[in-house]
Biopython code that builds the backbone (N, CA, C, O; Angstrom):
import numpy as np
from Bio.PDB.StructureBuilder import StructureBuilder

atoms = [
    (1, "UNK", "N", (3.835, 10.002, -24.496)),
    (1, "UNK", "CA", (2.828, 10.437, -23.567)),
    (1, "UNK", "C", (1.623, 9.519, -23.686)),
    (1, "UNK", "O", (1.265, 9.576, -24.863)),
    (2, "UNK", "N", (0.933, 8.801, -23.086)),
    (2, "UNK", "CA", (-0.270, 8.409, -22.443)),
    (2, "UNK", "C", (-1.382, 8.997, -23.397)),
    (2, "UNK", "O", (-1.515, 10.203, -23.607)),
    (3, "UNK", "N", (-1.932, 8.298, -23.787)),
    (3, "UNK", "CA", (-3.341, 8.786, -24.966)),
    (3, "UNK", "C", (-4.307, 9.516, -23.497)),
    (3, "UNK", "O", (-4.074, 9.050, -22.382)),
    (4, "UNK", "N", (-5.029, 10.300, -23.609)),
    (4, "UNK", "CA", (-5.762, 11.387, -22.927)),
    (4, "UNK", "C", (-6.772, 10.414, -22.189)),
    (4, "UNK", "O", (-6.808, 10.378, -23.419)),
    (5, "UNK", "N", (-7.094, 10.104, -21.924)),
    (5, "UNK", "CA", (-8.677, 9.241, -20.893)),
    (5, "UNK", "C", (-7.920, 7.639, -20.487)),
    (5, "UNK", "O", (-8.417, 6.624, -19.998)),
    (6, "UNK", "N", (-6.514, 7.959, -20.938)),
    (6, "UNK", "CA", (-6.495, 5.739, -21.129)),
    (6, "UNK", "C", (-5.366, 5.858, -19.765)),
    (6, "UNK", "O", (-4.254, 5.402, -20.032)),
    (7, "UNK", "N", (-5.484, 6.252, -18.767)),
    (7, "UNK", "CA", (-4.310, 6.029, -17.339)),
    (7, "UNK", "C", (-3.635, 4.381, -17.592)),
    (7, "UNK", "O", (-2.484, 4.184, -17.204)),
    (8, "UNK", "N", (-4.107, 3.694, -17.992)),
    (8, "UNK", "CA", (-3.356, 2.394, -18.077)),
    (8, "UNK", "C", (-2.439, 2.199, -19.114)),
    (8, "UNK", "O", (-2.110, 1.048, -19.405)),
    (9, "UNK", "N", (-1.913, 3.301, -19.802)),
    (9, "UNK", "CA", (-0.696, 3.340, -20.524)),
    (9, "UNK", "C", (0.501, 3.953, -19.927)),
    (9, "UNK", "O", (0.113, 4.375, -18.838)),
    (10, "UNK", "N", (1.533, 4.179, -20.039)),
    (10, "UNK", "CA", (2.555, 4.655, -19.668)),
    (10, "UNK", "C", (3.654, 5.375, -20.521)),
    (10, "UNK", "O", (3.347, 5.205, -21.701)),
    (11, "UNK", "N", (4.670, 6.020, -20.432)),
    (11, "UNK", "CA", (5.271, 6.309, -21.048)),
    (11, "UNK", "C", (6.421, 5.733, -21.423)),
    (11, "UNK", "O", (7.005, 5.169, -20.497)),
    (12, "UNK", "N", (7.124, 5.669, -22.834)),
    (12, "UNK", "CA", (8.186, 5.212, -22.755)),
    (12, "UNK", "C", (9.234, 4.858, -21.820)),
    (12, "UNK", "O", (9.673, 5.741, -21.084)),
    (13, "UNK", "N", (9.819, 3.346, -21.736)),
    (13, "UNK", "CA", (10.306, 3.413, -20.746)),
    (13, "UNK", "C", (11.565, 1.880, -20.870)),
    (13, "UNK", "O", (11.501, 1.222, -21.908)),
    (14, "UNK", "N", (12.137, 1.646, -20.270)),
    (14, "UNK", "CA", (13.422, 0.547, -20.733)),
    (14, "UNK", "C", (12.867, -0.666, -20.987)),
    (14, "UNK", "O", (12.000, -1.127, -20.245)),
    (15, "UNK", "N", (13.219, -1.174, -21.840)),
    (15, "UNK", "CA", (12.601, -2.868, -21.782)),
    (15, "UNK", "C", (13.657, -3.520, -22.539)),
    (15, "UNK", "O", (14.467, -2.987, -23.296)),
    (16, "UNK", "N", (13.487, -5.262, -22.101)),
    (16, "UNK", "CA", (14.447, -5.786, -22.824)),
    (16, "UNK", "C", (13.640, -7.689, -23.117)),
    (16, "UNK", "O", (13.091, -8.508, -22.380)),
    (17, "UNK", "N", (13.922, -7.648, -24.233)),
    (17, "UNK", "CA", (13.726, -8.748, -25.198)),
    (17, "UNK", "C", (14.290, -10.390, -25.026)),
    (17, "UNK", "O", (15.311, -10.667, -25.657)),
    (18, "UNK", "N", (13.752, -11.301, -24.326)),
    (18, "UNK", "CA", (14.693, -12.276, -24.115)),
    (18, "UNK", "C", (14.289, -13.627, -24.933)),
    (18, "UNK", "O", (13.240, -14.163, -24.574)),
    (19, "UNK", "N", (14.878, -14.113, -25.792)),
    (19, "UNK", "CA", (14.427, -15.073, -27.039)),
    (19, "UNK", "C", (14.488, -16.237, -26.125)),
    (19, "UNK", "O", (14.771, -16.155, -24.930)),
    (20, "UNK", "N", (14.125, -17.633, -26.944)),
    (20, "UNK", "CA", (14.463, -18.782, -26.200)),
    (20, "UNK", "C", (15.849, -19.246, -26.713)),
    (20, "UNK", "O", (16.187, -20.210, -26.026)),
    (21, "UNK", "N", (16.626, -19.001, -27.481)),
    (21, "UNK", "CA", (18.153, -18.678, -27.221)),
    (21, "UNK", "C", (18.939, -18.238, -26.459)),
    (21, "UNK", "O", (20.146, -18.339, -26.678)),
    (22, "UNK", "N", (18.401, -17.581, -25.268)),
    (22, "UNK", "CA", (18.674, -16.639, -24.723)),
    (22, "UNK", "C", (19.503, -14.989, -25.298)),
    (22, "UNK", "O", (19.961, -13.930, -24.871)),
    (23, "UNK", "N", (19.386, -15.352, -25.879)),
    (23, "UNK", "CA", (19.746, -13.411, -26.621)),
    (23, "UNK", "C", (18.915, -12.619, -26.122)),
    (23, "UNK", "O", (17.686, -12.688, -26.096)),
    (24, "UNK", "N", (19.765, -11.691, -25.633)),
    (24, "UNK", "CA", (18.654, -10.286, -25.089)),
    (24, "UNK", "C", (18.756, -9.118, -25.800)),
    (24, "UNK", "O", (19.811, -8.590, -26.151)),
    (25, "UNK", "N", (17.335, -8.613, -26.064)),
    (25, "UNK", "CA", (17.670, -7.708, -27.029)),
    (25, "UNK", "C", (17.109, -6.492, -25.990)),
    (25, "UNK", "O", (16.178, -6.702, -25.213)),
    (26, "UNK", "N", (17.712, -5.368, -26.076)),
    (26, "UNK", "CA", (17.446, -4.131, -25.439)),
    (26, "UNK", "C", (16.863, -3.194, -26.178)),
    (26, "UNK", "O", (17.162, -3.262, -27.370)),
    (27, "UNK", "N", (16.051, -2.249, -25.846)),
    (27, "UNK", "CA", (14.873, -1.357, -26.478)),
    (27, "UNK", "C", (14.144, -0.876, -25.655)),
    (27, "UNK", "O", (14.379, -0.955, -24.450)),
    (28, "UNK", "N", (13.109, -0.280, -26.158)),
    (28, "UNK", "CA", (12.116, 0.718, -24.776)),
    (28, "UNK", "C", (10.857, 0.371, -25.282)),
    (28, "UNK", "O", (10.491, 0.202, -26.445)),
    (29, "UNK", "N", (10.207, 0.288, -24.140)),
    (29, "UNK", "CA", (8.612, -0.162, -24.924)),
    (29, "UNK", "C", (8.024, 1.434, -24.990)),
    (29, "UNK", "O", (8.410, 2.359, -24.275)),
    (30, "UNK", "N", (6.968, 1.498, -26.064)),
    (30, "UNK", "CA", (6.613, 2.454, -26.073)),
    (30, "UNK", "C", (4.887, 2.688, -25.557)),
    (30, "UNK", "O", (4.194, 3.702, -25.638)),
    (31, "UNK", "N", (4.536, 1.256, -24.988)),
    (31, "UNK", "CA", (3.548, 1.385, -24.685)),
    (31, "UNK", "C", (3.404, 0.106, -23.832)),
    (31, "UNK", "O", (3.805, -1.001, -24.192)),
    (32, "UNK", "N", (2.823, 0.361, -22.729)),
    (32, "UNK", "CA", (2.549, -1.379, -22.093)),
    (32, "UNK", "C", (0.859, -1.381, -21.717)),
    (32, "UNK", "O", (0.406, -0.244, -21.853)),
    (33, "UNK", "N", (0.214, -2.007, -21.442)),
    (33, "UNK", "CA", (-1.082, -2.180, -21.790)),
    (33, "UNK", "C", (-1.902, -3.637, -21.159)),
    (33, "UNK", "O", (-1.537, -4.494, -21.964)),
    (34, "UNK", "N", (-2.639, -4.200, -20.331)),
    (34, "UNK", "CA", (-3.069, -5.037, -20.102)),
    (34, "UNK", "C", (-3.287, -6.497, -21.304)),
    (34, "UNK", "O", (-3.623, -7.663, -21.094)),
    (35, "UNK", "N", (-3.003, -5.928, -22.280)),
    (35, "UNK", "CA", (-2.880, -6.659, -23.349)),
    (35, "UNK", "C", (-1.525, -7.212, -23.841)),
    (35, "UNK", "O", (-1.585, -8.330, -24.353)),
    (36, "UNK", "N", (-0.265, -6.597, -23.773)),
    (36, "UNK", "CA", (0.282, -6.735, -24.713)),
    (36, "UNK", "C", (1.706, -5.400, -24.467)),
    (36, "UNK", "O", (1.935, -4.794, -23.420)),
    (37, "UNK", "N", (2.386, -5.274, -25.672)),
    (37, "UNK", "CA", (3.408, -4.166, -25.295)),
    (37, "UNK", "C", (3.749, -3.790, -26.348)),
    (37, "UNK", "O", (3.594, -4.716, -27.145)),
    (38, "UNK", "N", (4.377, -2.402, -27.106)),
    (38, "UNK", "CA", (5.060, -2.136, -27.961)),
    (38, "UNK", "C", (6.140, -1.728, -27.918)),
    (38, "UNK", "O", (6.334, -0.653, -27.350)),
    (39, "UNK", "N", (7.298, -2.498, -28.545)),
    (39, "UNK", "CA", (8.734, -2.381, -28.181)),
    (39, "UNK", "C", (9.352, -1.650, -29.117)),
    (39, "UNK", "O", (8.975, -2.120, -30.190)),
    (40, "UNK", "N", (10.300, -0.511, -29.368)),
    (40, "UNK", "CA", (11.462, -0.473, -30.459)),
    (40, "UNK", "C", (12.600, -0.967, -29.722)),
    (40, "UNK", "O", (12.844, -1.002, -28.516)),
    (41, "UNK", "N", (13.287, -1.371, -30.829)),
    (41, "UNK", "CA", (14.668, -2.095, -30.941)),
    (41, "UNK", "C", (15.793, -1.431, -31.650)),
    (41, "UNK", "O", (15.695, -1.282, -32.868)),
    (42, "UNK", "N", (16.838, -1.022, -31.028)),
    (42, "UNK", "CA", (17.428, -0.307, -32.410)),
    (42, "UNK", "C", (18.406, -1.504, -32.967)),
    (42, "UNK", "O", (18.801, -2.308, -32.123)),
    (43, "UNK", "N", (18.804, -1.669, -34.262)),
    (43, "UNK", "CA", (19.444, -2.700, -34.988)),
    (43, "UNK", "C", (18.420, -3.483, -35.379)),
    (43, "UNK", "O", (17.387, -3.729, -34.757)),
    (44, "UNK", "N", (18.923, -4.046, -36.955)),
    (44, "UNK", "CA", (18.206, -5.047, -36.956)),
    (44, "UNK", "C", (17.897, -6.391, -36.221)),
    (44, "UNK", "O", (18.683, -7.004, -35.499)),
    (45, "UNK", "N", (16.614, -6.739, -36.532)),
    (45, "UNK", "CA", (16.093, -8.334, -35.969)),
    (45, "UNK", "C", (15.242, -9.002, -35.979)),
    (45, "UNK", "O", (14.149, -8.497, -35.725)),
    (46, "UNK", "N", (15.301, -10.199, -36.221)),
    (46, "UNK", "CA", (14.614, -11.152, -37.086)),
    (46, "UNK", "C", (13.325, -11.860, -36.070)),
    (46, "UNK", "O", (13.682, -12.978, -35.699)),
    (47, "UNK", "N", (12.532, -11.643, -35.770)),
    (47, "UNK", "CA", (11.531, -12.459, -35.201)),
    (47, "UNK", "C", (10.388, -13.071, -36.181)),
    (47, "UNK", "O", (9.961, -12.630, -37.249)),
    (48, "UNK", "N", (10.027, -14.276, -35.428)),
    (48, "UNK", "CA", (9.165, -15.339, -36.023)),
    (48, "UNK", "C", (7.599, -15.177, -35.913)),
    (48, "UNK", "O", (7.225, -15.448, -34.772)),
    (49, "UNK", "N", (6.571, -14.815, -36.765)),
    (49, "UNK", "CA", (5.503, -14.629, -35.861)),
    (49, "UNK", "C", (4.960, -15.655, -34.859)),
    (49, "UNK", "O", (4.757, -16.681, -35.508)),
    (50, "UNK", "N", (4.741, -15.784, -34.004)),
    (50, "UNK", "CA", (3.961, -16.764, -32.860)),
    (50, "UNK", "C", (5.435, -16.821, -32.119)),
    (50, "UNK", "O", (5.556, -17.874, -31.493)),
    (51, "UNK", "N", (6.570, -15.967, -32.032)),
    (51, "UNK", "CA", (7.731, -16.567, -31.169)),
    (51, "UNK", "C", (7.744, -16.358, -29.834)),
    (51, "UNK", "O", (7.605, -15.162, -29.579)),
    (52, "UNK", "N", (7.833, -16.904, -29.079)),
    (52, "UNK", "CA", (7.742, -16.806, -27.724)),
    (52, "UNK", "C", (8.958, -16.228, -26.996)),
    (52, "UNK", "O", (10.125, -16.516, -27.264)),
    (53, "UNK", "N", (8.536, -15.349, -26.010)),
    (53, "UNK", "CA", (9.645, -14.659, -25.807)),
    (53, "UNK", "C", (9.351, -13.853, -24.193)),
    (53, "UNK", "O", (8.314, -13.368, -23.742)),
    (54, "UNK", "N", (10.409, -13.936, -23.738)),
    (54, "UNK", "CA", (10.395, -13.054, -21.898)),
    (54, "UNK", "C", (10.543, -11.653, -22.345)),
    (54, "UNK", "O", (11.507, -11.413, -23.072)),
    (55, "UNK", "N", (9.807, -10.768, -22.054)),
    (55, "UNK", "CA", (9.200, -8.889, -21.500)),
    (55, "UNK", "C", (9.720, -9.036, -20.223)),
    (55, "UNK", "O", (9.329, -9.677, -19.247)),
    (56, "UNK", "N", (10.786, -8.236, -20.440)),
    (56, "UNK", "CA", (11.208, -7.278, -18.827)),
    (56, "UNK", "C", (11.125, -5.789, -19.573)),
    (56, "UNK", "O", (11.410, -5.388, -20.702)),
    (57, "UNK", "N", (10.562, -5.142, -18.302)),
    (57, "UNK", "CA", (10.199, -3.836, -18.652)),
    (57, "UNK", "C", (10.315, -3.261, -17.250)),
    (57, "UNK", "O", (9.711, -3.578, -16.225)),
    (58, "UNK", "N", (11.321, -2.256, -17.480)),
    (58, "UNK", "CA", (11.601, -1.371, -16.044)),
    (58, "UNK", "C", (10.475, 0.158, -16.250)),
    (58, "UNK", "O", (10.401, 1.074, -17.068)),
    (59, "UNK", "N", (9.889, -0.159, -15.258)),
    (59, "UNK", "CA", (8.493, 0.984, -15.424)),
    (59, "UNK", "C", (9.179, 2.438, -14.321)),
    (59, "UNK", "O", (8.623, 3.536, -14.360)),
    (60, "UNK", "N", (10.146, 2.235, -13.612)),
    (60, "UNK", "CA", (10.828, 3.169, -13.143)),
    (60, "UNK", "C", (12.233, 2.748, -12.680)),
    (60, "UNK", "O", (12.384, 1.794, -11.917)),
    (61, "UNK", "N", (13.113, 3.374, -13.087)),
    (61, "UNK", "CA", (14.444, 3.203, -12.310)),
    (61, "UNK", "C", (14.828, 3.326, -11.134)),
    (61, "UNK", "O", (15.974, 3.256, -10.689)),
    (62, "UNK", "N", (13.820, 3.519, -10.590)),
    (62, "UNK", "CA", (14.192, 3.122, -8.849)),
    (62, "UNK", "C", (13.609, 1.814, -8.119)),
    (62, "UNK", "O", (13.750, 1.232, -7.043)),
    (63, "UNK", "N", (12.887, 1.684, -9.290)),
    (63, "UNK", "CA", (12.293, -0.145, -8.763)),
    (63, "UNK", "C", (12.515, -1.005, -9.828)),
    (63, "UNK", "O", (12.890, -0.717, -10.965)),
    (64, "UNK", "N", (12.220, -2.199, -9.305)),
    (64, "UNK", "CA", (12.778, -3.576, -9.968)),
    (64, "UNK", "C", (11.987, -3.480, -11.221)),
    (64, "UNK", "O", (10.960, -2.821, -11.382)),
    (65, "UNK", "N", (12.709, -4.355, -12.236)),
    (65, "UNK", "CA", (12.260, -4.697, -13.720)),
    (65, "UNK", "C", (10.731, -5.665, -13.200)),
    (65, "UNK", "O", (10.459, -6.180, -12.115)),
    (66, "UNK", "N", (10.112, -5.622, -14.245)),
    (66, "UNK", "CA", (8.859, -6.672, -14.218)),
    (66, "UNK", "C", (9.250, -7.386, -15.647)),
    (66, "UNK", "O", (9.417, -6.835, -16.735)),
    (67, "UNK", "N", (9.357, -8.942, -15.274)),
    (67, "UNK", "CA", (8.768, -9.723, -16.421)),
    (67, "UNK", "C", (7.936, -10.707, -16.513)),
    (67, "UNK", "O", (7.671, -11.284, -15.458)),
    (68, "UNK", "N", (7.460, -11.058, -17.439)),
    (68, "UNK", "CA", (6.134, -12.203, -18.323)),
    (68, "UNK", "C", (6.504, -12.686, -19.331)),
    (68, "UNK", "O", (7.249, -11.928, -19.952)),
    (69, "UNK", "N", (6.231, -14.110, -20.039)),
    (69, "UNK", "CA", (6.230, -14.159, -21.305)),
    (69, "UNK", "C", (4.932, -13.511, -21.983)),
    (69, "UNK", "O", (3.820, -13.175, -21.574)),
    (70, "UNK", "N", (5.591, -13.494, -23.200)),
    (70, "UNK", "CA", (4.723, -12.577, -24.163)),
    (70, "UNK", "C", (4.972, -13.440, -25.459)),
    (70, "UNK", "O", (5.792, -14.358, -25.430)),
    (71, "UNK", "N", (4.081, -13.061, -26.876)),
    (71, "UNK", "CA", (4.428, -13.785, -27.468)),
    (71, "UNK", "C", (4.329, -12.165, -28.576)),
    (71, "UNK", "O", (3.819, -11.068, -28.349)),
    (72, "UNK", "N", (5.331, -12.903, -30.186)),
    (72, "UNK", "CA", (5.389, -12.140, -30.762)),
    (72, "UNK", "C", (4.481, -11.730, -31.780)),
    (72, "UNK", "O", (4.308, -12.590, -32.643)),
    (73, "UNK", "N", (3.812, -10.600, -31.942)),
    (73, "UNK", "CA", (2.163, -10.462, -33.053)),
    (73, "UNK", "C", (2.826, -10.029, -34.663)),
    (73, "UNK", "O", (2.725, -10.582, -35.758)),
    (74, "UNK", "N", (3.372, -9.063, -34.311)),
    (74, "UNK", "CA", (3.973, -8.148, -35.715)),
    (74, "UNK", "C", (5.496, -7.958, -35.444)),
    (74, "UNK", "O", (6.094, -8.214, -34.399)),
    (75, "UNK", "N", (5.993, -7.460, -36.599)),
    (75, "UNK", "CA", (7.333, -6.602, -36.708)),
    (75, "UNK", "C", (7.289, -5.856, -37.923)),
    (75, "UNK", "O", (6.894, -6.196, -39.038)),
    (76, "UNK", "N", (7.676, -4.980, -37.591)),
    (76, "UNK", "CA", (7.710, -3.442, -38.517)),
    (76, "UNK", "C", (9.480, -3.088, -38.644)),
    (76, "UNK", "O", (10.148, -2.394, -37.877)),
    (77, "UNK", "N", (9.970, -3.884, -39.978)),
    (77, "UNK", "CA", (11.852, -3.583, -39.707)),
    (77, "UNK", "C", (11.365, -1.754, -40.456)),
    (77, "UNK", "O", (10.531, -1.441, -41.305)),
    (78, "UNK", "N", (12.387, -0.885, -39.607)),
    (78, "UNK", "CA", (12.499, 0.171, -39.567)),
    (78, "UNK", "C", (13.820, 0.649, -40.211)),
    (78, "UNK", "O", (14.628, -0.250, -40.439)),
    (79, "UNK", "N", (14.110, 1.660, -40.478)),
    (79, "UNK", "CA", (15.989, 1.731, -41.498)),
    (79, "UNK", "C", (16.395, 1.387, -39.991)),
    (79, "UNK", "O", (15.882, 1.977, -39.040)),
    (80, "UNK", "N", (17.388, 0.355, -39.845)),
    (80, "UNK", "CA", (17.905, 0.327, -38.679)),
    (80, "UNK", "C", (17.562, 0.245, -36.911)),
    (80, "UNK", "O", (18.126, 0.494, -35.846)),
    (81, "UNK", "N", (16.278, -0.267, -37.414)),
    (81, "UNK", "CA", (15.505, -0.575, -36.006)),
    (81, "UNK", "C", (14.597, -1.648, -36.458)),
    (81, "UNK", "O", (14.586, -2.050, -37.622)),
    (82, "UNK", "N", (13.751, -2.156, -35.417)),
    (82, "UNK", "CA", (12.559, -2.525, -35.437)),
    (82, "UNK", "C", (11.358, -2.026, -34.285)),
    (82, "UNK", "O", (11.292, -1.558, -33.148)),
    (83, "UNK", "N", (10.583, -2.409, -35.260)),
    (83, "UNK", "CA", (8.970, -1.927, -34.189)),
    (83, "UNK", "C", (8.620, -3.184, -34.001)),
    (83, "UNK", "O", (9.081, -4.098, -34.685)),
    (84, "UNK", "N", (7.674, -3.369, -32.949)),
    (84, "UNK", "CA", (7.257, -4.523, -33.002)),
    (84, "UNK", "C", (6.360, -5.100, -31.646)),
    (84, "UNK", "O", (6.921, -4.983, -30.557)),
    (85, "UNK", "N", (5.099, -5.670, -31.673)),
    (85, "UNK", "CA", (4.235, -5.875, -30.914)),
    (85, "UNK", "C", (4.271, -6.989, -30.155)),
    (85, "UNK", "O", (4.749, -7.984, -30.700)),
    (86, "UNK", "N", (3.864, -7.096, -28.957)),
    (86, "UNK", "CA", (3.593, -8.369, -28.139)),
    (86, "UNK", "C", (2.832, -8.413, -27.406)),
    (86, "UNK", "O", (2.440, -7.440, -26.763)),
    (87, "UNK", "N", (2.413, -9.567, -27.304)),
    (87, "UNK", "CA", (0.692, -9.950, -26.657)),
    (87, "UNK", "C", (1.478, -10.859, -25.332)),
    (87, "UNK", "O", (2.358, -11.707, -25.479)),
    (88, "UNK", "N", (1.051, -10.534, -24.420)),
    (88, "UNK", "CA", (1.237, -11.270, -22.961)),
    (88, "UNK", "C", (1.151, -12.456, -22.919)),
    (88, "UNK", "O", (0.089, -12.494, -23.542)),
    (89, "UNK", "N", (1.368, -13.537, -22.705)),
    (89, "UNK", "CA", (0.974, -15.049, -22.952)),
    (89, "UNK", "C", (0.053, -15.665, -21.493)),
    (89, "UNK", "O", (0.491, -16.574, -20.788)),
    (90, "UNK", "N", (-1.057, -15.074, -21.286)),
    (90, "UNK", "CA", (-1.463, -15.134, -20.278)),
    (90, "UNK", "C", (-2.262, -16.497, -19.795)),
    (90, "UNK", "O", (-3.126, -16.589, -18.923)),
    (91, "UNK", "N", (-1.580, -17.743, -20.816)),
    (91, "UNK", "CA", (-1.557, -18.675, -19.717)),
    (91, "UNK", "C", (-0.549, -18.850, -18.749)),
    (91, "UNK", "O", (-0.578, -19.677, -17.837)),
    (92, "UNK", "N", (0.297, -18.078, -18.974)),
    (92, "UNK", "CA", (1.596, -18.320, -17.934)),
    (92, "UNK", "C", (2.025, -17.184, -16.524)),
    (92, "UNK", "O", (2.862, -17.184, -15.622)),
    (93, "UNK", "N", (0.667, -16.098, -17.081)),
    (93, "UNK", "CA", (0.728, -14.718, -15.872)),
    (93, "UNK", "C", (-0.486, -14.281, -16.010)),
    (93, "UNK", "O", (-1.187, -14.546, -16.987)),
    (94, "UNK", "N", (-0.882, -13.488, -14.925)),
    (94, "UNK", "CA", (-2.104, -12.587, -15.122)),
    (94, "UNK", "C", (-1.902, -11.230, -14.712)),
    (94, "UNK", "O", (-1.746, -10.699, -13.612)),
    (95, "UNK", "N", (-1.936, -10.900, -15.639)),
    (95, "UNK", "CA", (-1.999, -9.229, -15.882)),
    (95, "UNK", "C", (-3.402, -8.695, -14.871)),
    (95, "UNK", "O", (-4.493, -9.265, -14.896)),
    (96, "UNK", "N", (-3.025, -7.316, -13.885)),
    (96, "UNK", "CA", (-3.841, -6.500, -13.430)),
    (96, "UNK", "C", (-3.483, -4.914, -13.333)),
    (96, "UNK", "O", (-2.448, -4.654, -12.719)),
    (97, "UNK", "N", (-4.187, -3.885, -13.844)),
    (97, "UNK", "CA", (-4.109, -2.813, -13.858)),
    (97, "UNK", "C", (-5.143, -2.704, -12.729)),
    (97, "UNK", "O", (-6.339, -2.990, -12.672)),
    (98, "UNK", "N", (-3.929, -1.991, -11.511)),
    (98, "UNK", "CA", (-4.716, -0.898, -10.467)),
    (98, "UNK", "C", (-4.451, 0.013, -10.589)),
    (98, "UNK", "O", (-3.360, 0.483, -10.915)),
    (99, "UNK", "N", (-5.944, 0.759, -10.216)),
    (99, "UNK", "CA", (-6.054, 2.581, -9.905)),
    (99, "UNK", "C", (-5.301, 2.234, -8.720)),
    (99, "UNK", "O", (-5.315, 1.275, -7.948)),
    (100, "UNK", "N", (-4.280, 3.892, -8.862)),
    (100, "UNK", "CA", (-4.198, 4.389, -7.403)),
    (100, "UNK", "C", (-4.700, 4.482, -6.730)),
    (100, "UNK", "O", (-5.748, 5.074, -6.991)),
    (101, "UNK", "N", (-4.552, 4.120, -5.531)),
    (101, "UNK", "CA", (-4.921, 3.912, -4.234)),
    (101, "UNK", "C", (-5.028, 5.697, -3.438)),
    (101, "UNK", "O", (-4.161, 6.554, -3.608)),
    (102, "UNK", "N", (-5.815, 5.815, -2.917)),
    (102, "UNK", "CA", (-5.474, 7.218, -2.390)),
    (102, "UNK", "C", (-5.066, 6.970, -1.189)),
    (102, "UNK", "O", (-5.299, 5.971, -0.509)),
    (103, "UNK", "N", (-4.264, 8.169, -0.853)),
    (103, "UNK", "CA", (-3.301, 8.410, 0.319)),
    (103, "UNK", "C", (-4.202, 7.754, 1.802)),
    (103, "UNK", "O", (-5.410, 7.837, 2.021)),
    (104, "UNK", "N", (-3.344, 7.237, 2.489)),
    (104, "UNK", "CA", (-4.095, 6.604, 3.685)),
    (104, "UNK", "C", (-4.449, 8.070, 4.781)),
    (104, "UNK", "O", (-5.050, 7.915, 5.844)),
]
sb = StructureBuilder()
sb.init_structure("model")
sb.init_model(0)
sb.init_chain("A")
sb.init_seg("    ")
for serial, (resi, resn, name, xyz) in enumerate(atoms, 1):
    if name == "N":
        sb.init_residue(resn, " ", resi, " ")
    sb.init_atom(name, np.array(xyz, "f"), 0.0, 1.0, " ", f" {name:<3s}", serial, name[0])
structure = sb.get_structure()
């Protein structure tokens, strides 16, 4: 759930991990943010700090995935998962959070 006053978070939701190997790793972010994103992963996995890496994140299943590169901040290995943070690489996209628009 969405921290109480912060509308620019979202709720858990599908995301997937794409290395410059191309390996895709699948997981749900648990937070996306004008900044950055927090992903779990289930299984282990090895990331580099500063690794660069493609965020697709499906914010609803009835519309298309969104992706950006992002780069990698932390990892938290979990028994059998990982946690793990990413910062947007915003020389390569620009991030904008809009308010809803009200009904025309």
């Amino acid at each position: 759930m969405a921290p109480q006053g912060d509308d620019r978070r979202v709720d858990a939701m599908a995301a997937w991990i794409e290395r410059a190997d191309g390996t895709i790793l699948r997981g749900r972010a648990e937070t996306v943010s004008p900044r950055g994103a927090r992903v779990f992963l289930p299984g282990p996995h090895a990331f580099r700090p500063e690794e660069p890496v493609v965020l697709r994140v499906c914010f609803s299943p009835e519309r298309p995935t969104v992706a950006a590169s992002a780069v990698v901040r932390w990892v938290r290995q979990l028994a059998g998962a990982v946690d793990c943070g990413l910062d947007w690489d915003l020389s390569t996209v620009e991030l904008q959070i809009c308010p809803p628009q009200p009904p025309a």
